[in-house]
KELUMTI-28316 format. One record per residue (C-alpha): residue number from 0; residue in three letters; x, y, z. Coordinates in Angstrom, 3 decimals, always signed. Layout:
<rs>
{NUM ALA {X Y Z}},
...
</rs>
This chain:
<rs>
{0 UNK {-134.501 +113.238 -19.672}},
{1 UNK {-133.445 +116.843 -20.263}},
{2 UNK {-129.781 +116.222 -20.578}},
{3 UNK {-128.612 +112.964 -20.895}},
{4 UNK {-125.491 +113.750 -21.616}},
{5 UNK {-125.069 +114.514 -17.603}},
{6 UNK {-125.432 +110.088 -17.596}},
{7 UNK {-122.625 +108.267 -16.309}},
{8 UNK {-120.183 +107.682 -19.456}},
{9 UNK {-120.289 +103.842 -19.221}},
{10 UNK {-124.032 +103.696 -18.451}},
{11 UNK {-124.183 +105.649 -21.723}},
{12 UNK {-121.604 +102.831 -23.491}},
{13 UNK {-124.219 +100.466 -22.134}},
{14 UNK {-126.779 +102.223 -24.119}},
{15 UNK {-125.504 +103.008 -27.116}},
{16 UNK {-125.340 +99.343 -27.877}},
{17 UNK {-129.247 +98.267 -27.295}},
{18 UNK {-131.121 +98.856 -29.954}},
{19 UNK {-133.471 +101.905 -29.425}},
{20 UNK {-136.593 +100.025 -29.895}},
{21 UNK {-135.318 +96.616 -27.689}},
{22 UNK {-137.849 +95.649 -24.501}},
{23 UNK {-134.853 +96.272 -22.665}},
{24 UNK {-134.508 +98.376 -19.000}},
{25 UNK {-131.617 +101.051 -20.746}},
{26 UNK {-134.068 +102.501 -23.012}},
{27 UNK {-135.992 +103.782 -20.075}},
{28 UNK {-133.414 +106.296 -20.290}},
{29 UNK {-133.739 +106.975 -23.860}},
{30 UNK {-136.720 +108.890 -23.406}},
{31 UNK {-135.668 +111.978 -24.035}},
{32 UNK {-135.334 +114.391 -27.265}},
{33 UNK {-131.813 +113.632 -27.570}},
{34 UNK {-131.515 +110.767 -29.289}},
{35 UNK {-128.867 +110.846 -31.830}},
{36 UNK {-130.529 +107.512 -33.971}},
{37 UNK {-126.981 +107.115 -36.407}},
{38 UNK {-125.291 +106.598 -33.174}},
{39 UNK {-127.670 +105.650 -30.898}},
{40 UNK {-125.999 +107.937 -28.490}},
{41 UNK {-127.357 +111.381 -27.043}},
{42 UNK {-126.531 +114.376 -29.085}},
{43 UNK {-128.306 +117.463 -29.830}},
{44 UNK {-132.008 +117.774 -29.979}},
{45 UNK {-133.712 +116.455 -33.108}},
{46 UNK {-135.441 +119.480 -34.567}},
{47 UNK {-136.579 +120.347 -38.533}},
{48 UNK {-136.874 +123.625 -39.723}},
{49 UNK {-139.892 +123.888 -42.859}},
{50 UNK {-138.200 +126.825 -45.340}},
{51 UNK {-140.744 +129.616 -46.743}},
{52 UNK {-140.968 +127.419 -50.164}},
{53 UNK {-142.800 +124.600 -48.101}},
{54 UNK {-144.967 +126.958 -45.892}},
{55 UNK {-145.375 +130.099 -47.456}},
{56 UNK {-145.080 +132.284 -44.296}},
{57 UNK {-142.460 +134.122 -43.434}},
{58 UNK {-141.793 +133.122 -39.881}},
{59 UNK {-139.438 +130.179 -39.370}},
{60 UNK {-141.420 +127.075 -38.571}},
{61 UNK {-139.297 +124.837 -36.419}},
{62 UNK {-140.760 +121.148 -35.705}},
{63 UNK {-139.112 +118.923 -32.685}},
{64 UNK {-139.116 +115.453 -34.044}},
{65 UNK {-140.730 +112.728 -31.867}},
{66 UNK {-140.037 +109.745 -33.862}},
{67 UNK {-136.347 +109.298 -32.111}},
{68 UNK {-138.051 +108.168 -29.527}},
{69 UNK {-138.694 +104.118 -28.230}},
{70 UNK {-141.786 +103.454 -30.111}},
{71 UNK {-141.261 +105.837 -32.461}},
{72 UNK {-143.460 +108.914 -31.161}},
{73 UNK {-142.716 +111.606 -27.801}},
{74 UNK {-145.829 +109.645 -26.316}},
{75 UNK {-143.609 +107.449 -24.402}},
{76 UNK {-142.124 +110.383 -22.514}},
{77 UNK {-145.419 +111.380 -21.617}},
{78 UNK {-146.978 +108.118 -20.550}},
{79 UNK {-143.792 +107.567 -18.530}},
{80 UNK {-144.646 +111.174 -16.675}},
{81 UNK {-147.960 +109.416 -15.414}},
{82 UNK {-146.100 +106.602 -14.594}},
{83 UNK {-142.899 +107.966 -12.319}},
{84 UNK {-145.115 +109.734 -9.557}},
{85 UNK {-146.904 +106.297 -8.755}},
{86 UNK {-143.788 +104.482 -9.169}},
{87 UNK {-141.203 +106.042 -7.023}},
{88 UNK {-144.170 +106.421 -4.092}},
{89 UNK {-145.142 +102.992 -3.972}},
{90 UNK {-148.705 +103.569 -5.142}},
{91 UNK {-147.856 +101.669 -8.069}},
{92 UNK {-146.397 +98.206 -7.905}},
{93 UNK {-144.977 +96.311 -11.212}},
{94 UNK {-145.195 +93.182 -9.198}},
{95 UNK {-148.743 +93.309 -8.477}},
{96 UNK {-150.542 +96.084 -10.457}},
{97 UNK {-151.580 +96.281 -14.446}},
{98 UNK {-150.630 +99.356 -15.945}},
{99 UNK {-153.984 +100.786 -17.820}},
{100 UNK {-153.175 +102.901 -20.310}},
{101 UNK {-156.390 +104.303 -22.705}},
{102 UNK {-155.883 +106.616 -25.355}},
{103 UNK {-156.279 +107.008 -29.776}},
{104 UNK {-153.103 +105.603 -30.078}},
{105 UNK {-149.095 +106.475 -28.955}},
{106 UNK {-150.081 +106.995 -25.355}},
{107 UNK {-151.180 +103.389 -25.299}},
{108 UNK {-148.284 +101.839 -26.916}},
{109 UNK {-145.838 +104.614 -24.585}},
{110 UNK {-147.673 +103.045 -21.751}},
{111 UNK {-146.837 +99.743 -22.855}},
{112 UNK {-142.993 +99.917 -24.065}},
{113 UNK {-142.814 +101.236 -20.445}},
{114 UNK {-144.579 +98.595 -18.632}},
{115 UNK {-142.560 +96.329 -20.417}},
{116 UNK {-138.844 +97.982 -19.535}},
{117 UNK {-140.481 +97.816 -16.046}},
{118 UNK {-141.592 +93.812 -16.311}},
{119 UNK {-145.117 +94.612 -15.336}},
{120 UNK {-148.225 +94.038 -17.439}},
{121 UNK {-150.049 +96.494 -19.162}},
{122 UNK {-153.521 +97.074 -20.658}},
{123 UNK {-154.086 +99.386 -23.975}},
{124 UNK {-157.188 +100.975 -24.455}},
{125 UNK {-157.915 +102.192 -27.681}},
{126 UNK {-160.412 +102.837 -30.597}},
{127 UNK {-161.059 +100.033 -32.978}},
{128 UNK {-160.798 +102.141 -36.038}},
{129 UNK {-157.254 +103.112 -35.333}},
{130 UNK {-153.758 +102.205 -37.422}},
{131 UNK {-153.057 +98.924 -38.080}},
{132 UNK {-149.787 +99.815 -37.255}},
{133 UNK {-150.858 +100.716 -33.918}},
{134 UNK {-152.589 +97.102 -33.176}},
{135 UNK {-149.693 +95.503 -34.375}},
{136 UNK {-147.459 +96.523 -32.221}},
{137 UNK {-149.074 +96.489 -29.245}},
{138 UNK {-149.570 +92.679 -30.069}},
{139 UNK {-145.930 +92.378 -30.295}},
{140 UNK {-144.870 +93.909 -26.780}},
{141 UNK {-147.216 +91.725 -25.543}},
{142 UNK {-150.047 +94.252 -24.220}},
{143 UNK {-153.331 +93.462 -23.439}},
{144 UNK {-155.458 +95.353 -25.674}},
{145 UNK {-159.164 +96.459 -25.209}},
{146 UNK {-160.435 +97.951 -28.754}},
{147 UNK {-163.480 +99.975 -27.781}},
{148 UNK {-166.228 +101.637 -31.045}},
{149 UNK {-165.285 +104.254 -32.899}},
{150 UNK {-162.245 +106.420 -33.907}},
{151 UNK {-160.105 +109.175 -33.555}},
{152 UNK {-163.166 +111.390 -31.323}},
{153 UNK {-164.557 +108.867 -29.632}},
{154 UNK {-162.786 +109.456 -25.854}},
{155 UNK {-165.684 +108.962 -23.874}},
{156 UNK {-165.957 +105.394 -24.945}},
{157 UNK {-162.287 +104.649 -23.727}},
{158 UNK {-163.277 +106.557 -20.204}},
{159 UNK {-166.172 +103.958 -20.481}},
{160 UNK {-163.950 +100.965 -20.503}},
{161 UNK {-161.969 +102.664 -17.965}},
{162 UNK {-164.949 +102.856 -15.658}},
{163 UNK {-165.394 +98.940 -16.273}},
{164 UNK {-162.105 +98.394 -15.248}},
{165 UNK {-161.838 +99.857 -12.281}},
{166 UNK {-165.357 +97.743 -11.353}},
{167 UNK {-164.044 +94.441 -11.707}},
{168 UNK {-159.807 +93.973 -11.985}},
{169 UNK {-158.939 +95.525 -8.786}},
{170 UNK {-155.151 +94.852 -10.011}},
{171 UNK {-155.544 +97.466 -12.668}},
{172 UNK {-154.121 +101.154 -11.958}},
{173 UNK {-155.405 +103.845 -14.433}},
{174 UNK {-153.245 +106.278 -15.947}},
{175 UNK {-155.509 +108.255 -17.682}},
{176 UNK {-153.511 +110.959 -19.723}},
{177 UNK {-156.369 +113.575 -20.490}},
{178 UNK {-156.594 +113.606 -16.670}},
{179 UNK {-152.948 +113.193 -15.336}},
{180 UNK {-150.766 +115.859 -14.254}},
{181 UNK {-147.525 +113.870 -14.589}},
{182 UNK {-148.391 +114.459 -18.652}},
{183 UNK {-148.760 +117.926 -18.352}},
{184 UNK {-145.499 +117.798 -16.408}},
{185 UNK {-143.366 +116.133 -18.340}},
{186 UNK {-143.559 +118.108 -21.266}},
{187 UNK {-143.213 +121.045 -19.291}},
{188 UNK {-140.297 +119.945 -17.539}},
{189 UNK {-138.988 +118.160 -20.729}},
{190 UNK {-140.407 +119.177 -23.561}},
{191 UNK {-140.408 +122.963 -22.812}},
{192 UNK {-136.645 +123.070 -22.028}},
{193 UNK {-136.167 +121.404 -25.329}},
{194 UNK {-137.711 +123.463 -27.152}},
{195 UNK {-136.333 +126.554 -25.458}},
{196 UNK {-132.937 +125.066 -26.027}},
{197 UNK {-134.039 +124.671 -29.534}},
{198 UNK {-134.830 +128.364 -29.834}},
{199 UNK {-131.260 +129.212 -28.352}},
{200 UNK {-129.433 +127.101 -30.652}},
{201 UNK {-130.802 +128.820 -33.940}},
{202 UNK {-132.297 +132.046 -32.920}},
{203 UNK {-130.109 +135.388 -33.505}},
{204 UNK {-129.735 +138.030 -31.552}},
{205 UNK {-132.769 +139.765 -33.134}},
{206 UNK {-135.228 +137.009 -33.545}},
{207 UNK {-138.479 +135.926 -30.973}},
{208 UNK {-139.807 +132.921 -29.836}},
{209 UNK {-143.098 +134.393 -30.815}},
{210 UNK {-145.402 +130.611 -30.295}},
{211 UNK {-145.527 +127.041 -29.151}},
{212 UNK {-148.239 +125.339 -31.514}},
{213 UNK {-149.858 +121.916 -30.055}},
{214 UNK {-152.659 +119.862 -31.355}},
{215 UNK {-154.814 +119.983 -27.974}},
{216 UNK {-155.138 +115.700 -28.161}},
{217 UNK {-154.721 +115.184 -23.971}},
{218 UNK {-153.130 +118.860 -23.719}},
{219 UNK {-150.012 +117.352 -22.682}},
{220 UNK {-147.603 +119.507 -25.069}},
{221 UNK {-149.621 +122.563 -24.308}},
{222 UNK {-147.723 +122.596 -21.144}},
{223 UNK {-144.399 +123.060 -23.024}},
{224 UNK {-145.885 +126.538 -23.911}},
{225 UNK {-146.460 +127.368 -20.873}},
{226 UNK {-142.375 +126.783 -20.029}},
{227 UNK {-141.645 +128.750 -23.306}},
{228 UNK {-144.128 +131.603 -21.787}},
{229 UNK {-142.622 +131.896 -18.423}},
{230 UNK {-139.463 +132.983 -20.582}},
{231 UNK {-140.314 +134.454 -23.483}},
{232 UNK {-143.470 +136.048 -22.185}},
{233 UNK {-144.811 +136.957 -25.812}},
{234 UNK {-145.058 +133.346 -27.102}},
{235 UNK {-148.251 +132.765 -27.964}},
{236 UNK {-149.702 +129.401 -27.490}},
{237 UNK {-151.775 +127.765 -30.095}},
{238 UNK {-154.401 +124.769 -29.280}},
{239 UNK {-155.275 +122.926 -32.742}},
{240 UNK {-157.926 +120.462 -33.193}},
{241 UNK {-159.713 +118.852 -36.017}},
{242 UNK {-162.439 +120.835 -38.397}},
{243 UNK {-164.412 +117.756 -38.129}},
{244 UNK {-164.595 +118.168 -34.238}},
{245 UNK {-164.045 +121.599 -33.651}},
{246 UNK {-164.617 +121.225 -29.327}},
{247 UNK {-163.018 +124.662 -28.354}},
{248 UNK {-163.332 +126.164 -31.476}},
{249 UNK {-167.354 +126.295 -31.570}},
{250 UNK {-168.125 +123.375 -28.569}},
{251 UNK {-168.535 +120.847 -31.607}},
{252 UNK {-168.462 +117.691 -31.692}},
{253 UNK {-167.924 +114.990 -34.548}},
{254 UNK {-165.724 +112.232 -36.234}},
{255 UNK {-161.949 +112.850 -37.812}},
{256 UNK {-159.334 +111.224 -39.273}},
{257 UNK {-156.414 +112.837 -37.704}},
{258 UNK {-155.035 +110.133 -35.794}},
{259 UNK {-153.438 +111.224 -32.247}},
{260 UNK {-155.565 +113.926 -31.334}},
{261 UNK {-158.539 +112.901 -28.756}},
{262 UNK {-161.824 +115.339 -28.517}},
{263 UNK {-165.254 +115.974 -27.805}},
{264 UNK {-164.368 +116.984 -24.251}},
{265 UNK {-161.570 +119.355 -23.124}},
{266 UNK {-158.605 +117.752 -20.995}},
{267 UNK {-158.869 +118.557 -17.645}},
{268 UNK {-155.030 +118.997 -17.296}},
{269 UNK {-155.703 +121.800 -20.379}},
{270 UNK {-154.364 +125.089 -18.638}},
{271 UNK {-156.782 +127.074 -20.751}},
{272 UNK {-156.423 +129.837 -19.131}},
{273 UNK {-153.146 +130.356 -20.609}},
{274 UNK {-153.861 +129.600 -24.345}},
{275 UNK {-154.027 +132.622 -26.908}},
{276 UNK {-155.648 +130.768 -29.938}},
{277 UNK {-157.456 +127.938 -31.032}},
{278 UNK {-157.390 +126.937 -34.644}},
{279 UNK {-159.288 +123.898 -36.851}},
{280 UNK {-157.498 +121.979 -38.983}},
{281 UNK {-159.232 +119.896 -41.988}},
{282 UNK {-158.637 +116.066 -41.309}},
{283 UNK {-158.636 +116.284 -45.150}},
{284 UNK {-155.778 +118.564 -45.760}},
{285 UNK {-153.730 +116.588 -43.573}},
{286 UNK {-154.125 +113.605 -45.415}},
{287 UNK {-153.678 +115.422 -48.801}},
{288 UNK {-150.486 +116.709 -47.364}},
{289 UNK {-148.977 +113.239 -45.982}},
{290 UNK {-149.518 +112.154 -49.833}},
{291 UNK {-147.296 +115.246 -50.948}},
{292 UNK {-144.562 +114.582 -48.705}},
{293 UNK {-144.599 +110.878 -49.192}},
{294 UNK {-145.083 +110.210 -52.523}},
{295 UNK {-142.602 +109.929 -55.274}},
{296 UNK {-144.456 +112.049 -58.124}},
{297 UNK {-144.452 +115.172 -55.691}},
{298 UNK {-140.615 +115.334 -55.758}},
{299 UNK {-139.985 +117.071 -58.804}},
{300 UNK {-142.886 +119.504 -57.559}},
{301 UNK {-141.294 +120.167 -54.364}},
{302 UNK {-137.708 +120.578 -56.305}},
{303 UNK {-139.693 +123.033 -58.719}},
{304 UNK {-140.631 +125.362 -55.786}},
{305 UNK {-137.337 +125.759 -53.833}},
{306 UNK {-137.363 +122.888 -51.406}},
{307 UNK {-133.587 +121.387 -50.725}},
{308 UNK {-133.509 +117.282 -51.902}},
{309 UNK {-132.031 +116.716 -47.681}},
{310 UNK {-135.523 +118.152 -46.799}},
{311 UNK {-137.430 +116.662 -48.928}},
{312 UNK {-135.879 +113.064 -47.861}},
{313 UNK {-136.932 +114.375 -44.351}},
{314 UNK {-140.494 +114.761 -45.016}},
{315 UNK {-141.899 +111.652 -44.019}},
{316 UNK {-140.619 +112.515 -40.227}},
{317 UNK {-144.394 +113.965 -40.147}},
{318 UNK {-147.271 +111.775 -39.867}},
{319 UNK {-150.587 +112.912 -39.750}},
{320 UNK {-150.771 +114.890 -36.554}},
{321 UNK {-147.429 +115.980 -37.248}},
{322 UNK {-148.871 +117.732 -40.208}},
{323 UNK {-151.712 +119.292 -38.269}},
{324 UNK {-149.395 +120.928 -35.868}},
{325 UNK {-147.444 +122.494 -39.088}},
{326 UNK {-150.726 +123.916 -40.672}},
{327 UNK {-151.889 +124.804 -37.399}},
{328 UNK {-148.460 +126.802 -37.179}},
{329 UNK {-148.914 +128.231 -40.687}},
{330 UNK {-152.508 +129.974 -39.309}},
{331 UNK {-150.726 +131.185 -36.243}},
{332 UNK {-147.719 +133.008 -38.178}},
{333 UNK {-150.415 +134.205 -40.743}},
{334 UNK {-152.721 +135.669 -38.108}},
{335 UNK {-150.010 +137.268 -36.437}},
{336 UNK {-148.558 +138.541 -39.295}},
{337 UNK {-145.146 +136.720 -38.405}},
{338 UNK {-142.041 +137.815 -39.815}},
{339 UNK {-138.333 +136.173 -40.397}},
{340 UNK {-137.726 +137.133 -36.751}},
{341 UNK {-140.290 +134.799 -35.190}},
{342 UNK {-139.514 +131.414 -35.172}},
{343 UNK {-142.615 +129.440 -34.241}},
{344 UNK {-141.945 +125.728 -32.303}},
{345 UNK {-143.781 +123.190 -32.278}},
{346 UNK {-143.739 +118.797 -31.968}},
{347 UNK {-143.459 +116.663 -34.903}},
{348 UNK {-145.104 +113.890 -32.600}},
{349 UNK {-144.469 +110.902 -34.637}},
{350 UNK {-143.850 +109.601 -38.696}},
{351 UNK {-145.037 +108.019 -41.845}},
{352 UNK {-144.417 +104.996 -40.023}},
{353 UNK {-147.072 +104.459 -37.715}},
{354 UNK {-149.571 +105.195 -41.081}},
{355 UNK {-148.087 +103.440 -44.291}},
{356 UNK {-151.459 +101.279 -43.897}},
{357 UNK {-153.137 +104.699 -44.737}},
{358 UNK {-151.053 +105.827 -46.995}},
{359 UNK {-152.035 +102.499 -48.769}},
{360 UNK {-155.883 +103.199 -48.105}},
{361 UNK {-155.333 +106.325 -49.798}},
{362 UNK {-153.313 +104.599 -53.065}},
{363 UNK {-156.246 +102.570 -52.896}},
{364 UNK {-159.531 +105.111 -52.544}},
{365 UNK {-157.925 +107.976 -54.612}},
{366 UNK {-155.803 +106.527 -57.101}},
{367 UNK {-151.756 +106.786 -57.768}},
{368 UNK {-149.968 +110.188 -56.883}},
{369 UNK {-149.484 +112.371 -60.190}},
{370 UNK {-147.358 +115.634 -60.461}},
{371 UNK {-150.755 +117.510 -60.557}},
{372 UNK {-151.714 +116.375 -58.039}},
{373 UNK {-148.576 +117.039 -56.146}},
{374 UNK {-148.889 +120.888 -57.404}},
{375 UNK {-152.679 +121.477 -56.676}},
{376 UNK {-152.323 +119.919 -53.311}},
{377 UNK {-148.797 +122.420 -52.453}},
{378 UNK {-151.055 +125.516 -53.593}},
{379 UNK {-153.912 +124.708 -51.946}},
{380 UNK {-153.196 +123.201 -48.756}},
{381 UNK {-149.612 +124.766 -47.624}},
{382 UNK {-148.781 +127.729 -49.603}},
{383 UNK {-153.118 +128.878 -49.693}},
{384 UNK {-153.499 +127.819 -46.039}},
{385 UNK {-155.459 +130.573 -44.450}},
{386 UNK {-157.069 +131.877 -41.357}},
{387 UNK {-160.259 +130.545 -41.585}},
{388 UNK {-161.526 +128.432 -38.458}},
{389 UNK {-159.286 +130.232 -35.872}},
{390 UNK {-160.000 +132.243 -32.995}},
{391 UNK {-158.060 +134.781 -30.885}},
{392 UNK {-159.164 +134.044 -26.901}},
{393 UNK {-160.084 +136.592 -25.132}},
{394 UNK {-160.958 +136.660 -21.178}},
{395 UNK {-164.448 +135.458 -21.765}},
{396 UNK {-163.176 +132.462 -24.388}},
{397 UNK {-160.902 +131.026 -21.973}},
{398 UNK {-163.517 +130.837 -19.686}},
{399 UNK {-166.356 +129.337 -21.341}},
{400 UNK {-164.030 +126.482 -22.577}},
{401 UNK {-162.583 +126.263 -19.026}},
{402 UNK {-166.345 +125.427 -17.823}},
{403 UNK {-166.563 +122.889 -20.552}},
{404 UNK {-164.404 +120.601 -18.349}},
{405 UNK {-167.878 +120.785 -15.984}},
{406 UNK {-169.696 +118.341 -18.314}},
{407 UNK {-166.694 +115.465 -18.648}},
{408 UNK {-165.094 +115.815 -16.066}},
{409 UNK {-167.872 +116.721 -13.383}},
{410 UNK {-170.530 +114.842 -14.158}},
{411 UNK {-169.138 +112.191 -15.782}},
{412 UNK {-165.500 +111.571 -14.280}},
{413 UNK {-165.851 +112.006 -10.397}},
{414 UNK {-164.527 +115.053 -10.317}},
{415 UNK {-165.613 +118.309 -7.578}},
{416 UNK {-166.344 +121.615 -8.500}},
{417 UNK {-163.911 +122.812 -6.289}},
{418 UNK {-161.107 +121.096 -8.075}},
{419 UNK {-162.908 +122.345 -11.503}},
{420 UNK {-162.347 +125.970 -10.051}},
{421 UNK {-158.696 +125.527 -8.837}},
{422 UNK {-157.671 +124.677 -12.554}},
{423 UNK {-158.628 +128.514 -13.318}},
{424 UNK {-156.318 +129.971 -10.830}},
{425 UNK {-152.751 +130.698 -12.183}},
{426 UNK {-151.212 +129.645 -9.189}},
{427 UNK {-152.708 +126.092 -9.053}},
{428 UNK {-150.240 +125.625 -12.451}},
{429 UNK {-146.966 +127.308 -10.948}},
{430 UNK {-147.473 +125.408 -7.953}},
{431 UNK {-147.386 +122.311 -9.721}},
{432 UNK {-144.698 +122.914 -11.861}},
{433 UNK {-142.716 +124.069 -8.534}},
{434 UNK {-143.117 +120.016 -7.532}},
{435 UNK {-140.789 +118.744 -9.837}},
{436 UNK {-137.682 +119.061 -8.240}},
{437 UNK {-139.691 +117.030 -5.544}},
{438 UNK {-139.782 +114.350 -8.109}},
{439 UNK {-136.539 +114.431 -9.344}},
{440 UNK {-135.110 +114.406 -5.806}},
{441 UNK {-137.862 +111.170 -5.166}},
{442 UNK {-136.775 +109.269 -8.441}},
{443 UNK {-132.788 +109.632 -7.479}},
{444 UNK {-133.787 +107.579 -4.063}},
{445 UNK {-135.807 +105.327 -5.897}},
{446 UNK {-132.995 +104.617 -7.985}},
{447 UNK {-130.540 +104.406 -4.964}},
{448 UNK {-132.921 +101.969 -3.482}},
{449 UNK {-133.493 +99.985 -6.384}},
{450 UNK {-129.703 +99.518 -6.919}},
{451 UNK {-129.597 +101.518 -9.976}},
{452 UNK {-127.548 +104.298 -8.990}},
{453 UNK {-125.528 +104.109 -6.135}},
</rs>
């Protein structure tokens, strides 16, 4: 998943010629930041850097682009790190077992495409009030789907169902990403890298790698800042949530509309200990902004300002979490006081095209898009984004939202307060990320059994 490009050159032919969303076994090895989608090859990563017209900062605001992926969002990577650990040990059986997968959204439908490369069943968990898009395809892989009340916030009712399940389908395994380390791992052992190679590829001699910005959803792409740490030891890492539910911002709680980010509860694979800033993001200005870079009438607005016609074609690679991550970047360069040096990374998770239904909604609530619009919305929400709701951490931060995990995950999830305490030690997190050589040396012989590789 790193480097594909190390794949066996007719395995690769093989492919190249399935198409990258087909239920088909080869695409298990399209998960990966690779994907070239004009040849459906491997090429370099997909990355998209936002100019100082769009954002206003200074620093270079560099986005790696999840919706190359099977399914159409980086989620499948992750949901496939659960997956492997249970796989290649035996503890999970395609044969037998149901693949549970609960989450808001592109965990669920990860968890599925995966299942379904694998021939196994799987079970989606996920709020009613979610995309249509979202429902939709699940229906068409052929997942079982459990819609449980509420929205975007409303995690505890999906650990609910989860509870449920494990009471009466004995069948069902549970790969509960706000709880797995295999999520945390794979975008440390994936995502990191490819965002360090990233970094590498456009960086000059004199520039930093100065922060890794992730929406903190299951925490899963916080661990790619800890990779980018370990080697750039100034990067800052950046947790964003939503305004609306501003959990490690003030220990709020509350509903959003910024589809792929989880809260009211902090994930107990966070490594909080090791995050610099949290900053709250208006479900509203993300919205706003997916009109702006979306709609027609904003063109000539965008054009007016500075912003190339390629990159403005390239826009709707954001969707609305997508967006979030970029204004939560914007705060962190402004805090900082970020200059053209710093480049700050962070993950484009998925497009436009998991939320055309909203964009619809929002045709529908608010009217059609005008060039006034267009302006007052690039003025107020990009180039007048601020550093209001954000918080450096100090010693003491980290730790109160560290004991957060007490109430979830304690009293509510069968965890111990021993493990609780191990999660503040530093060297609980190296010594995980020192196991995954183990797995890579566990999936080769899995592979070797299997007949895959010989």
């Amino acid at each position: 998943m790193r480097d594909p490009n190390a794949l066996d050159a007719d395995l690769k032919r093989r492919i190249a010629a399935v198409d990258m969303q087909a239920v088909d076994p080869l695409n298990l090895f399209r998960i990966t930041w690779h994907n070239d989608p004009a040849t459906g090859g491997f090429g370099r990563i997909n990355h998209l850097e936002l100019p100082t017209a769009l954002t206003g900062v200074r620093a270079r605001i560099v986005g790696l682009v999840g919706t190359h992926f099977p399914t159409g969002a980086h989620k499948v990577g992750a949901a496939f790190g659960c997956l492997v650990p249970r796989l290649v040990t035996g503890a999970f059986d395609p044969t037998v077992h149901r693949a549970v997968c609960p989450s808001t959204g592109n965990y669920c439908r990860g968890g599925a495409f995966d299942s379904a490369l694998l021939g196994c069943r799987a079970v989606a968990i996920l709020p009613e009030g979610m995309s249509r898009e979202r429902f939709d395809w699940l229906e068409r892989v052929g997942a079982e789907i459990i819609r449980t009340p509420g929205g975007e916030s409303n995690v505890k009712e999906i650990f609910d169902a989860c509870w449920e399940i494990r009471r009466t389908r004995p069948d069902a395994i549970i790969f509960n990403q706000f709880a797995e380390f295999g999520n945390y791992l794979w975008h440390y052992g994936v995502t990191g890298p490819a965002a360090g190679a990233v970094f590498e590829e456009i960086a000059s001699e004199d520039d930093r790698c100065a922060a890794w910005v992730g929406a903190t959803g299951s925490a899963g792409t916080l661990g790619a800042g800890d990779w980018l740490k370990g080697r750039h030891p100034s990067c800052r890492i950046t947790a964003a949530e939503a305004l609306q539910c501003p959990t490690l911002l003030m220990a709020g709680f509350g509903s959003h509309r910024i589809e792929g980010i989880g809260d009211k509860h902090v994930p107990w694979i966070h490594n909080v200990r090791n995050t610099d800033l949290v900053t709250a993001i208006d479900d509203e200005a993300t919205l706003r902004l997916l009109r702006l870079f979306n709609e027609p009438a904003a063109r000539p607005v965008l054009t007016a300002r500075g912003v190339a016609a390629e990159l403005i074609e390239r826009l709707p690679l954001l969707g609305i979490s997508s967006v979030c991550n970029l204004l939560a970047a914007i705060k962190t360069a402004r805090y900082y006081e970020l200059d053209e040096h710093d480049i700050v990374l962070t993950p484009f998770t998925d497009s436009i095209d998991l939320y055309r239904t909203r964009l619809s909604e929002l045709r529908t609530a608010h009217g059609e898009y005008t060039e006034r619009q267009a302006a007052v919305e690039l003025e107020r929400y990009l180039l007048g984004a601020t550093t209001d709701h954000l918080r450096e951490l100090r010693f003491t931060d980290r730790k109160a939202i560290h004991n957060l995990k007490y109430f979830t995950w304690v009293e509510q999830q069968g965890k111990t307060v021993e493990e609780l305490d191990a999660l503040w030690d530093p060297g609980f997190w190296s010594a995980l990320s020192a196991r995954l050589p183990e797995w890579d040396a566990a999936i080769e012989a899995f592979n070797a059994e299997t007949g895959l590789s010989p």
